[in-house]
C-alpha positions in Angstrom: 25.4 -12.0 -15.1 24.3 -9.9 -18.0 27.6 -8.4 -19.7 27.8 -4.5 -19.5 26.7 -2.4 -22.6 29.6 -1.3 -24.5 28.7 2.3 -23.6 26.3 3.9 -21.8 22.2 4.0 -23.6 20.9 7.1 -23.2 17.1 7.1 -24.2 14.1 9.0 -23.4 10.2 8.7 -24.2 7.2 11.4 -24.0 4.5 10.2 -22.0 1.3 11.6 -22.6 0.0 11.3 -18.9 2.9 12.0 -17.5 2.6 15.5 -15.4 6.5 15.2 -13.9 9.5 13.5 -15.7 11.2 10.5 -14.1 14.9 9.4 -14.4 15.4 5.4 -14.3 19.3 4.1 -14.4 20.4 0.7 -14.8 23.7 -1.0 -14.2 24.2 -4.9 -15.1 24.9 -6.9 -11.7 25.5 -10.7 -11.0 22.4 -13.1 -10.2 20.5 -13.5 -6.5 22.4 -15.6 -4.0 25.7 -14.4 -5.9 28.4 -13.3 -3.3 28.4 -10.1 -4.7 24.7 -9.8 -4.7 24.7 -9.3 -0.8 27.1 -6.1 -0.5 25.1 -4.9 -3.8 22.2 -4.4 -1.5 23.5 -2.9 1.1 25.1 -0.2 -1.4 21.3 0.3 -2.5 20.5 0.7 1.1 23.4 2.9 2.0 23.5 5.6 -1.0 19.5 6.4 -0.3 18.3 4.8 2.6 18.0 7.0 5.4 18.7 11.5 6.0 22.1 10.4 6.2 22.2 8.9 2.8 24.5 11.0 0.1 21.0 10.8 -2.6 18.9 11.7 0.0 21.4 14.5 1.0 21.9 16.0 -2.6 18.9 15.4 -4.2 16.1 15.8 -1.7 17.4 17.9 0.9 19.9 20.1 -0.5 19.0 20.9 -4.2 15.6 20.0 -3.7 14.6 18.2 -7.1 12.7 15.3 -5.7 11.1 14.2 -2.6 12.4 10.9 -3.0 15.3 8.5 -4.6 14.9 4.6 -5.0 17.3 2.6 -5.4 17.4 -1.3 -5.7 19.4 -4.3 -6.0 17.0 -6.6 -8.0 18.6 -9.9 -8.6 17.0 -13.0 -10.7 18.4 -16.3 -11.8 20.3 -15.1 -14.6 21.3 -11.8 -14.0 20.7 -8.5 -11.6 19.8 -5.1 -12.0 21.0 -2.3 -9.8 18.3 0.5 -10.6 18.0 4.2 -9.4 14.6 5.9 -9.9 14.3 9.6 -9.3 10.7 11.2 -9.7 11.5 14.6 -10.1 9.6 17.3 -8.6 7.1 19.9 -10.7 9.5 21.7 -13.2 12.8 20.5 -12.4 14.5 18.6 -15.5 16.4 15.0 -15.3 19.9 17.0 -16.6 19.8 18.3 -13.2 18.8 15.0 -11.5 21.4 12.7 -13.4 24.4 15.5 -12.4 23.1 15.3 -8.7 22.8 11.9 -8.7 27.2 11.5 -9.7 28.0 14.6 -6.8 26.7 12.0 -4.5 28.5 9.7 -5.5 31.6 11.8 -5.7 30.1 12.3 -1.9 29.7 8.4 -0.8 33.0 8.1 -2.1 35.1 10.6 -0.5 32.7 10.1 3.1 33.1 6.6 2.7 31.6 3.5 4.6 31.1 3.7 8.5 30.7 0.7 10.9 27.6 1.9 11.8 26.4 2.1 8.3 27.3 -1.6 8.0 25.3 -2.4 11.6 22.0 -0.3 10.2 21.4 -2.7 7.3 22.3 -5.9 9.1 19.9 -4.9 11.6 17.1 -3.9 9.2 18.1 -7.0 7.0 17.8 -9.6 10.0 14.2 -8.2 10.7 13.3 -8.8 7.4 15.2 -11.7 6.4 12.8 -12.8 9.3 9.6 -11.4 8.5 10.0 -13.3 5.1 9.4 -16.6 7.0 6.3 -15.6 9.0 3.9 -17.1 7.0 3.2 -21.0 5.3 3.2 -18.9 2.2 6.4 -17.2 2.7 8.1 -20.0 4.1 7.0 -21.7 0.8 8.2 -19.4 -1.2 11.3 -18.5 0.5 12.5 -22.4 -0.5 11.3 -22.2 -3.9 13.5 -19.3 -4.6 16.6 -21.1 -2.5 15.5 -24.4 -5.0 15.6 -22.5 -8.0 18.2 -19.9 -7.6 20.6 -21.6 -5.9 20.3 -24.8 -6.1 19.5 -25.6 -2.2 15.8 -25.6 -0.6 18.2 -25.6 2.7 20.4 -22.0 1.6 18.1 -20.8 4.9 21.4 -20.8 7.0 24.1 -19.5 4.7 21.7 -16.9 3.3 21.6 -15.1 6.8 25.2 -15.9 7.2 26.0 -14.2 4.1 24.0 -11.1 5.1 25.5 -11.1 8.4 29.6 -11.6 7.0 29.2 -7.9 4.5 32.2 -6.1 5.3 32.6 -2.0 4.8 35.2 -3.6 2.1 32.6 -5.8 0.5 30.7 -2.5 -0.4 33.4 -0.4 -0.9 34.2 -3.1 -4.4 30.9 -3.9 -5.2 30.4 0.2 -6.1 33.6 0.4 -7.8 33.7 -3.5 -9.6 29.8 -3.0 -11.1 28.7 1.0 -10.6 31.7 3.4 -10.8 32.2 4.8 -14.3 30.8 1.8 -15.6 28.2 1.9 -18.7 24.7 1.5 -17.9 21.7 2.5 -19.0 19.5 5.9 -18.7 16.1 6.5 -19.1 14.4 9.4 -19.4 10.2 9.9 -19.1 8.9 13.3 -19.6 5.5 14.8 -20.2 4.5 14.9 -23.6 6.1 18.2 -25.4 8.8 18.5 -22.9 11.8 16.3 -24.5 13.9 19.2 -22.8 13.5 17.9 -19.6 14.9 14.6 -20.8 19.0 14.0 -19.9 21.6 15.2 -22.2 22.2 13.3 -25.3 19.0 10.9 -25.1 17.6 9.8 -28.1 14.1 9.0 -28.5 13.2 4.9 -27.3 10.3 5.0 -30.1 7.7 3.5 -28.6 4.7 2.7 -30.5 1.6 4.1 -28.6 -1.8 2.4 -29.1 -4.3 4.6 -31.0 -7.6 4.3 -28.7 -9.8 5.4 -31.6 -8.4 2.3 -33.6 -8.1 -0.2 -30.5 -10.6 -3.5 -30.8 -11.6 -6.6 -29.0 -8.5 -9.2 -29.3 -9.5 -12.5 -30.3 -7.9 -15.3 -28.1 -7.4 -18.2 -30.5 -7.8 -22.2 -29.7 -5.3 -24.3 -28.3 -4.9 -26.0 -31.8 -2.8 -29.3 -32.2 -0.4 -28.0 -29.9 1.1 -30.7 -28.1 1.9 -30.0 -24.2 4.5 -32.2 -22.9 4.1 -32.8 -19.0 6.4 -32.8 -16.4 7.0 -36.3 -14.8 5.6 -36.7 -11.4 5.0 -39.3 -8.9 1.6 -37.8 -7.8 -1.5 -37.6 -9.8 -2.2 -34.0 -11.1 -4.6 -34.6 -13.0 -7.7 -34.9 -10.6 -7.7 -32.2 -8.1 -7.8 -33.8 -4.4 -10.8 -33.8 -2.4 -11.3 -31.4 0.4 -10.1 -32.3 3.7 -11.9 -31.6 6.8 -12.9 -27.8 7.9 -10.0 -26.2 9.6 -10.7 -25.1 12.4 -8.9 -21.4 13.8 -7.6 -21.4 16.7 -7.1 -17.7 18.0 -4.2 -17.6 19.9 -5.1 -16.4 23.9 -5.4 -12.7 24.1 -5.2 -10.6 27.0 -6.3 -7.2 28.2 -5.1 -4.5 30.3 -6.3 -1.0 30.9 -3.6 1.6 32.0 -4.7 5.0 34.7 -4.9 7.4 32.3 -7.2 5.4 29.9 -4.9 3.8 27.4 -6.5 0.4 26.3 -4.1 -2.4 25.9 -4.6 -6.1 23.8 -1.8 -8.3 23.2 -1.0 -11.9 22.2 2.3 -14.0 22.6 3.6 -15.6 19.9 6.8 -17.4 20.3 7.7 -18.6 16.6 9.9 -16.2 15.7 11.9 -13.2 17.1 9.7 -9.9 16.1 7.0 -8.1 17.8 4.7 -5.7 15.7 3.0 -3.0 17.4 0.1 -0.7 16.5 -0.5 2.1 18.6 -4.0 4.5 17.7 -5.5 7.2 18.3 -9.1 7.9 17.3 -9.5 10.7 15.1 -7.0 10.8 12.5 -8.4 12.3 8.9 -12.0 12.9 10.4 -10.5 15.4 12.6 -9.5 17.7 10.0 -11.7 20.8 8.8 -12.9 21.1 5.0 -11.5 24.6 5.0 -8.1 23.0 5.4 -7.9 19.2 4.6 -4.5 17.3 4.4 -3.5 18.6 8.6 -3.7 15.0 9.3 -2.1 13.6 7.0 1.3 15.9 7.7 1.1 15.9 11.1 2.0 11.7 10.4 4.9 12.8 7.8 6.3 15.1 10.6 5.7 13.7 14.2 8.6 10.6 13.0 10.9 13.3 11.9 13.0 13.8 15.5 12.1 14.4 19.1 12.8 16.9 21.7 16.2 15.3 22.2 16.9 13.8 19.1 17.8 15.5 15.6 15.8 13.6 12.8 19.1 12.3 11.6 19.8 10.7 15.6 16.8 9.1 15.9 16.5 7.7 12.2 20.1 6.2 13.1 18.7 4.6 16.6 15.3 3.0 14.7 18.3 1.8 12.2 20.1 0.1 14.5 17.9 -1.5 16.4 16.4 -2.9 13.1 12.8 -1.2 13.9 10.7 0.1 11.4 8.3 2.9 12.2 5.2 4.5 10.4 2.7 6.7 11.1 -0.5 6.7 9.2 -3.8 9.5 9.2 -6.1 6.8 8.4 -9.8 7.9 8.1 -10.6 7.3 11.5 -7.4 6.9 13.3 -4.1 7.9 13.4 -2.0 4.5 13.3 1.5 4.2 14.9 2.6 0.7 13.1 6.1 -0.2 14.4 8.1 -3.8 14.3 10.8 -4.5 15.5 13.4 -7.9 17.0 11.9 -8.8 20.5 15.3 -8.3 21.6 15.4 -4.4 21.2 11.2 -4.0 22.4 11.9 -2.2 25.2 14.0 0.4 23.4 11.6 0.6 20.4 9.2 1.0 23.0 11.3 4.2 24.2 11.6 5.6 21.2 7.8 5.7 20.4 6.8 7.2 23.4 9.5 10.3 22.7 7.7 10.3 19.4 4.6 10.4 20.9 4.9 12.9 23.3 8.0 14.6 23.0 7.7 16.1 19.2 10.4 18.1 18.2 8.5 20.6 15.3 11.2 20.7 12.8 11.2 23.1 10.4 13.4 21.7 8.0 11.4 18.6 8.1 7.6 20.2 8.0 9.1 21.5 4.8 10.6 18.9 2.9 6.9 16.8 4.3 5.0 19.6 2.6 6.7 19.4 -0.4 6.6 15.6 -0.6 2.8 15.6 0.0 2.6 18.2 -2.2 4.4 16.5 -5.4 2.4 13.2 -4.5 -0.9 14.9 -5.0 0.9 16.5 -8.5 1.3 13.3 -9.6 -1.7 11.3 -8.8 -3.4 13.9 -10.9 -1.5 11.7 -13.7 -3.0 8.6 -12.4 -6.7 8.1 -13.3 -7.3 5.6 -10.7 -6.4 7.9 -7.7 -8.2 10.6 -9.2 -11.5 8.6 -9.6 -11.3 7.4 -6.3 -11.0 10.8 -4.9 -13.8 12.2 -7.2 -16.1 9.2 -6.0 -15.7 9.7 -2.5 -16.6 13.3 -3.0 -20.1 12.1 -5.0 -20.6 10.1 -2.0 -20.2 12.1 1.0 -20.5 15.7 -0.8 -18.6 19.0 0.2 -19.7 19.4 3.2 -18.1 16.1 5.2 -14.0 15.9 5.3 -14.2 11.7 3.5 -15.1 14.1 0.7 -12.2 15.5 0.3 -8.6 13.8 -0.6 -7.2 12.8 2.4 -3.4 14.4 1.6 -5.5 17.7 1.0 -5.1 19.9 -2.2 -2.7 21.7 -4.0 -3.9 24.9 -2.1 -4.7 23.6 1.2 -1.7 21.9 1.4 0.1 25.8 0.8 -1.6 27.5 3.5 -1.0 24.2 6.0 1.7 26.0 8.4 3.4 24.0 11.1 1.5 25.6 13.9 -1.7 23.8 12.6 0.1 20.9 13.1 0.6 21.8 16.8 -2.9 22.7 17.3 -4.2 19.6 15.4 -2.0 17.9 18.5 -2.9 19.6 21.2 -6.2 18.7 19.9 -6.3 15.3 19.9 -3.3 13.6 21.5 -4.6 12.3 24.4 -4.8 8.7 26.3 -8.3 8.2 26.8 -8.4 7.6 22.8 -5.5 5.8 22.7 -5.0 1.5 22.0 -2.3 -0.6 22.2 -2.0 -3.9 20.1 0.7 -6.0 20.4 1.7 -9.3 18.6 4.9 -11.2 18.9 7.7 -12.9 21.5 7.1 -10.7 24.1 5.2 -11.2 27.5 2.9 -9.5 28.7 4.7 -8.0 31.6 7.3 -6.9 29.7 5.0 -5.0 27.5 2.9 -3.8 30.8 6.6 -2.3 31.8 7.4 -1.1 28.8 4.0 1.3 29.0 4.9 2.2 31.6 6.2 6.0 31.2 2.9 6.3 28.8 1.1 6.0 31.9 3.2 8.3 33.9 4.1 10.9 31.9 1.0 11.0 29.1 -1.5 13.6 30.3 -5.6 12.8 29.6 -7.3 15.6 28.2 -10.9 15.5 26.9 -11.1 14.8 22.8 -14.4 16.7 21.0 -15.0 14.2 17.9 -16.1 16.1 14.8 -19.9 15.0 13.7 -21.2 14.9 10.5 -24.7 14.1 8.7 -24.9 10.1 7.3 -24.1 10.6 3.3 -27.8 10.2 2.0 -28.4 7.5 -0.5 -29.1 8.9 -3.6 -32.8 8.3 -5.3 -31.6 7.0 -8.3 -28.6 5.9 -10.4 -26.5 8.8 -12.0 -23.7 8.6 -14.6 -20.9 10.9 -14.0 -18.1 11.2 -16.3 -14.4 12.6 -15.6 -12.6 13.5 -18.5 -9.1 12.1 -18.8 -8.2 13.5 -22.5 -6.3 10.0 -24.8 -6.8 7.8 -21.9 -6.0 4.0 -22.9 -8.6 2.9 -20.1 -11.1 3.8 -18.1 -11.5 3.6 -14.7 -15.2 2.5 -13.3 -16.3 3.0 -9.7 -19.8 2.1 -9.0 -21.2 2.5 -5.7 -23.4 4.4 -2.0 -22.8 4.8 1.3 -24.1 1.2 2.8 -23.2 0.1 6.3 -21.2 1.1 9.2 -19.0 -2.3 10.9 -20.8 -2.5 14.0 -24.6 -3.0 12.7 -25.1 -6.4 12.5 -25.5 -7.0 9.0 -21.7 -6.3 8.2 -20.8 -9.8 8.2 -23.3 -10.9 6.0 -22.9 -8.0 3.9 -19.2 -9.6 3.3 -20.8 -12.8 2.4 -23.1 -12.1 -0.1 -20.7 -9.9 -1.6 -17.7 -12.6 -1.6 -19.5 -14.3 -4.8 -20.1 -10.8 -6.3 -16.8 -9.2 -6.3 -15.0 -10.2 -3.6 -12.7 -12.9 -4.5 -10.6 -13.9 -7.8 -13.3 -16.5 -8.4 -16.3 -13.9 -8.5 -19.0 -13.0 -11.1 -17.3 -9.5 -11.7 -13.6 -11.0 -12.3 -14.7 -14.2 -13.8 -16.4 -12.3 -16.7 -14.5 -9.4 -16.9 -11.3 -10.6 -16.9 -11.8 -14.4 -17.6 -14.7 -14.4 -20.5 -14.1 -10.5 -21.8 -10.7 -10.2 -21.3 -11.8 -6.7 -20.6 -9.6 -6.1 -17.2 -6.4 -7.5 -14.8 -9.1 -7.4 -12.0 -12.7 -6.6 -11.0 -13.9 -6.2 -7.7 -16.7 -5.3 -5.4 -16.4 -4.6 -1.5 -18.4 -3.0 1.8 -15.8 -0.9 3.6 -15.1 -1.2 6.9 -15.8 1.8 9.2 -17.4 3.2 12.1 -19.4 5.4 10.1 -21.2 4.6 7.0 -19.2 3.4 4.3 -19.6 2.8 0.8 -20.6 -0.2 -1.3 -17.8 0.2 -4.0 -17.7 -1.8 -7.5 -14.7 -0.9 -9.6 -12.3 -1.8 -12.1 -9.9 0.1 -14.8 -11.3 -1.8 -18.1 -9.9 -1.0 -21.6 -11.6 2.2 -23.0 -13.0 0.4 -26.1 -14.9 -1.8 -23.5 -16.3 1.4 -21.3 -19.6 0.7 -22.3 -20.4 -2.9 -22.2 -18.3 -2.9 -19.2 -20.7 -0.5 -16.9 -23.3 -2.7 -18.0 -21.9 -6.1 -17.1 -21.7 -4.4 -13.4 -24.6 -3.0 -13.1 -26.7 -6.4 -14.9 -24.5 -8.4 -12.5 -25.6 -6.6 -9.5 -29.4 -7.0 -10.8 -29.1 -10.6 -11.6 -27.5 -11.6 -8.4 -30.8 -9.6 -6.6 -32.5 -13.1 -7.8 -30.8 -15.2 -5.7 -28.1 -18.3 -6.0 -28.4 -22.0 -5.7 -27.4 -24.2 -3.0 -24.0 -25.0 -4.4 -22.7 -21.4 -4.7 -24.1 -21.1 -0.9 -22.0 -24.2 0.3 -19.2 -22.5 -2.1 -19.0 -19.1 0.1 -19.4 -20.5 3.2 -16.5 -23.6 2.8 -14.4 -20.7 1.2 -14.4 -17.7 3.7 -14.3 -20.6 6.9 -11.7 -22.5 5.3 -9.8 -18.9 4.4 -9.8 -18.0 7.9 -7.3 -20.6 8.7 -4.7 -18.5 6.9 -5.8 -14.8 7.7 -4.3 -14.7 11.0 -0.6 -16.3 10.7 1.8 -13.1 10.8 2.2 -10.6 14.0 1.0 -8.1 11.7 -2.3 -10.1 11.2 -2.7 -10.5 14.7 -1.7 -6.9 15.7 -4.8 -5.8 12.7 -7.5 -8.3 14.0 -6.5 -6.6 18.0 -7.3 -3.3 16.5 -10.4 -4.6 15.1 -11.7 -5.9 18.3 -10.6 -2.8 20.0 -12.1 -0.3 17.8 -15.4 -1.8 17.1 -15.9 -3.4 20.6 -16.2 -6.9 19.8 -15.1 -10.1 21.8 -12.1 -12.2 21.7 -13.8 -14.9 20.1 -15.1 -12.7 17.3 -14.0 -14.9 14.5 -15.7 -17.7 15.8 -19.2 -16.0 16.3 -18.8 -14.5 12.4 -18.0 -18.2 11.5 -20.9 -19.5 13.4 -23.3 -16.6 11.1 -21.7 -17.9 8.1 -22.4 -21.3 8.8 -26.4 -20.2 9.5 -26.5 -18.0 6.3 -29.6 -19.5 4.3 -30.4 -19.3 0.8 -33.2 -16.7 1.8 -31.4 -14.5 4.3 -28.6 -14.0 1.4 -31.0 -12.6 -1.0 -33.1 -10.7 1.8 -29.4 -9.2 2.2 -28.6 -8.8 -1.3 -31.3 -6.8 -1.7 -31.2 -4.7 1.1 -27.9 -3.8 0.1 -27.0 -4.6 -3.5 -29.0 -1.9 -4.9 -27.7 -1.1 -8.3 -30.8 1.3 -9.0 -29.3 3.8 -6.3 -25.8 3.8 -6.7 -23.3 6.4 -8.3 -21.8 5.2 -11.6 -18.1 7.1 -12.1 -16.5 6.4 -15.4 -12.7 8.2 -15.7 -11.6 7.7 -19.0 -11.5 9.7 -22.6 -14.8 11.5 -22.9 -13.9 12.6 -26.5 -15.0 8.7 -27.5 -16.7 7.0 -24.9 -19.1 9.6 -23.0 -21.8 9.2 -25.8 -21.8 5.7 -26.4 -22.6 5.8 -22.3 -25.9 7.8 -23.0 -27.6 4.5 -23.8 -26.8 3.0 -20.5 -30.2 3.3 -19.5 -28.7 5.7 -16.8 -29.7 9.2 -18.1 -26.9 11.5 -19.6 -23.8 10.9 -18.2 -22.8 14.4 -16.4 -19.6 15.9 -17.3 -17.5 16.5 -13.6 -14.1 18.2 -12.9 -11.8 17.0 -10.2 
């Protein structure tokens, strides 16, 4: 391992997007697969993992300065970092945040390390050290990393026996050997101007910022006579290998049930390893909230997990725990998603759990508070991150002000004040119900045993009728419009380009996703290939139909560097007008070998399973979905994908959204051929 400083580096850095300041501190640990390495993560897990945790304790609930503490044990082949990160909340400093951080300490060590502590990460590390081998991919990887780091493609076996053998002891040395009063490093980010918020004695990091007005294209130079030596290998590499034959997907069986009281169930077994993932929804989620008072939705989620009639948050936390289950609940546009794994051995009691969640809530207080103030910081500081606020600003150009998918789905600074927890009970009473409910369930678990499990759903879950809010379809617009959101020194610029297209269940969806997968729609695709490959413009450039009941938009997008706004937002929309023309016969055979032969892939994991279940029981479709899509894919013709790419690729109707520094690209952007760009708030 890296040796310790020789005393402790204190530095901070203004950051002139920054809205909150954000402590980082950093203690040298040993190397992954180290013995040490093992209790170092379950101290990261114990100090902030959990209500229980003595940083989540201090800092979150009692003093309030942040609604969340990370902490990590990230280990590499030479040496480990054991970082905490604290995102402090609007107008609290880091001096505070650095003195709470050593009272919990002070507090882990006087409380100490219970048994139970110990079981709750071996449980939670035993799902995942599982979950990490539930794919070809992550088996692969899982052996490079055994190959590379510790010498052994086989370390499968001791590295679960070596997660399973951390003592109380083990942890209890770790903290004081590496993290008590040892040096380590501090670092402070505060908004620009506010170097008082920084800890005490930083000094400044001096970082060199780039100077937008004097940023240019960089030149990517030749190879030269550089000489590249080659590995030695038995195998040719260099001819790439021919294709094999088409893979063909084979869907594992799926069956059906439909409980009394409505609830709609789809499962599959699959034995391979020992997890089940579940995914419980209920239609409604974020379009059931009112524009008046957006975000209900979105806290009911953060609050319904936090305790049951019976339970105290911090009891049923410590059950989840120990079973080694994880919970989440989502407010997804059109559903609210209960997403839960857990070992097949503790199903049944996971199962137990959600339904107290379900339908026993307890209403906490304490809890709706510290969820309103989390929501409430996150939508403080994605108003520092250009991509979330373009997003947000081009969904309301889409829909408009008058349909809630205008509207930021975590709400707004003011709606998100008046939000009290009896909306949240009303938003329940509302739309809990039954009859809009669906069960998916992948993993090694029969289906009478999950039929049982439901059981008390079916017993003790009451129907009542749901009323659906309605909106009008988002018109398309009657031509193209540049809209500009000013984001004042900004390095890049953030370009969304798009209309509401297509719902999922007309027809044309599937072929929608085909013509676009040469657009945008994989790594090798017009969009990335140029404006990341050629232009060197972007990390990534994309294009996509989303996937709704409703009508959903088109969206083209990418965060290019703000020298390159404006040939950028013409490369998209020439793109789009070029591909109108049509493709050759080799770029057809090119989509259709690559989304069959990706298919093969897309449905390894439980939690792929669980996500195609929901999308057969959302939109209606059959078992053998996949196959029939295949089977349009295979028929696509050289005219039907440029009768589609017309009807749909329509770059003469679209919104254009540029988020970046107005102050030097909004007038270059007047010769876009798109009319003057209009100046928008968000």
């Amino acid at each position: 391992m890296v040796p310790a400083p020789e005393k402790t580096i204190r530095l901070y850095h203004e950051d002139s997007f920054a809205n909150v300041p954000e402590l980082t501190m950093v203690w040298p640990v040993p190397q992954a697969y180290h013995k040490d390495a093992y209790a170092l993560d379950f101290l990261a897990k114990i100090l902030a993992s959990g209500k229980k945790a003595p940083l989540y304790n201090v800092l979150v609930k009692e003093k309030q300065l942040t609604s969340f503490v990370n902490v990590n044990n990230n280990t590499e082949e030479l040496a480990g970092e054991f970082v905490i990160t604290v995102r402090a909340d609007e107008g609290k400093s880091l001096v505070e945040i650095e003195e709470a951080v050593f009272e919990a300490f002070d507090r882990f060590e006087k409380e100490g390390i219970s048994r139970r502590d110990i079981e709750k990460v071996k449980a939670v590390s035993e799902k995942g050290f599982y979950d990490g081998l539930s794919s070809v991919l992550r088996k692969s990887v899982r052996l490079a990393y055994y190959n590379i780091f510790s010498g052994d493609p086989g370390y499968l076996v001791k590295d679960i026996e070596n997660i399973r053998s951390v003592t109380r002891k083990d942890v209890k040395r770790v903290y004081e050997q590496y993290i008590k009063g040892r040096n380590h490093l501090v670092a402070s980010f505060v908004p620009k101007g506010s170097t008082d918020l920084a800890a005490v004695n930083s000094v400044s990091a001096r970082i060199k910022e780039e100077d937008i007005a004097e940023a240019t294209q960089v030149e990517i130079s030749g190879t030269g006579d550089e000489v590249i030596k080659k590995t030695e290998s038995v195998i040719d590499r260099s001819s790439e290998p021919p294709p094999g034959e088409e893979p063909e997907v084979n869907i594992p069986a799926i069956w059906r049930a439909s409980l009394k009281n409505g609830i709609r169930v789809y499962g599959i077994n699959n034995t391979e390893l020992p997890l089940v993932s579940i995914k419980l929804t209920i239609d409604g989620g974020v379009l059931q909230d009112n524009t008046d008072l957006p975000g209900v939705a979105g806290m009911l989620a953060a609050v319904l997990p936090q305790g049951t009639k019976n339970k105290t948050p911090e009891e049923l936390e410590e059950e989840i725990e120990l079973l080694g289950s994880s919970f989440n609940i989502s407010a997804d546009s059109e559903e609210l998603v209960f997403s839960l794994s857990t070992l097949s051995r503790n199903f049944d009691r996971t199962m137990a759990l959600l339904k107290e969640i379900i339908l026993e809530p307890r209403w906490d207080e304490a809890e709706f508070t510290i969820a309103q103030n989390r929501i409430r910081n996150r939508i403080i500081q994605s108003e520092a991150q250009p991509a979330r606020i373009a997003n947000i600003v081009f969904h309301k150009l889409v829909y408009g002000p008058d349909h809630i998918f205008g509207y930021n789905p975590d709400g707004t600074r003011e709606s998100i004040e008046k939000i009290r927890l009896e909306d949240l009970k009303s938003w329940y009473e509302k739309n809990i119900s039954p009859s809009v409910t669906r069960v998916h369930i992948s993993g090694n678990v029969s289906e009478d045993q999950v039929l049982k499990a439901l059981k008390p759903f079916e017993e003790e879950w009451a129907v009542k009728e749901v009323a659906f809010n309605s909106y009008p379809a988002p018109a398309v617009p009657e031509k193209s419009q540049i809209f500009f959101l000013d984001i004042p020194g900004s390095r890049q610029s953030v370009i969304y380009i798009g209309y509401p297209a297509i719902s999922r269940d007309n027809p044309d969806f599937i072929k929608t996703e085909f013509v676009n997968y040469r657009l945008g729609g994989a790594f090798s695709s017009i969009l990335m290939q140029i404006l990341r490959e050629e232009k060197g413009f972007t990390y990534g450039a994309r294009s996509s139909f989303q996937e709704m009941k409703t009508i959903a938009p088109f969206i083209a997008s990418s965060s290019v560097r703000s020298d390159a706004t404006f040939e950028s937002l013409g490369i998209f929309r020439d793109e789009m007008i070029k591909y109108r023309e049509g493709i050759g016969e080799d770029e057809l055979r090119f989509i259709r070998n690559s989304m069959i032969r990706s298919n093969a892939l897309r449905f390894e994991t439980n939690q792929a399973l669980v996500n195609m279940l929901s999308t057969i029981g959302k939109y209606d479709l059959s078992d053998d979905y996949v196959k029939r899509e295949e089977e349009i894919i295979r028929n696509m013709s050289l005219e039907e994908h440029r009768a589609i790419t017309n009807k749909y690729i329509i770059p003469g109707r679209m919104y254009y959204l540029v988020a970046g520094d107005a102050a030097s690209q909004i007038k270059a952007l007047e010769k876009a051929g798109l009319g003057k760009p209009v100046l928008i708030g968000n």
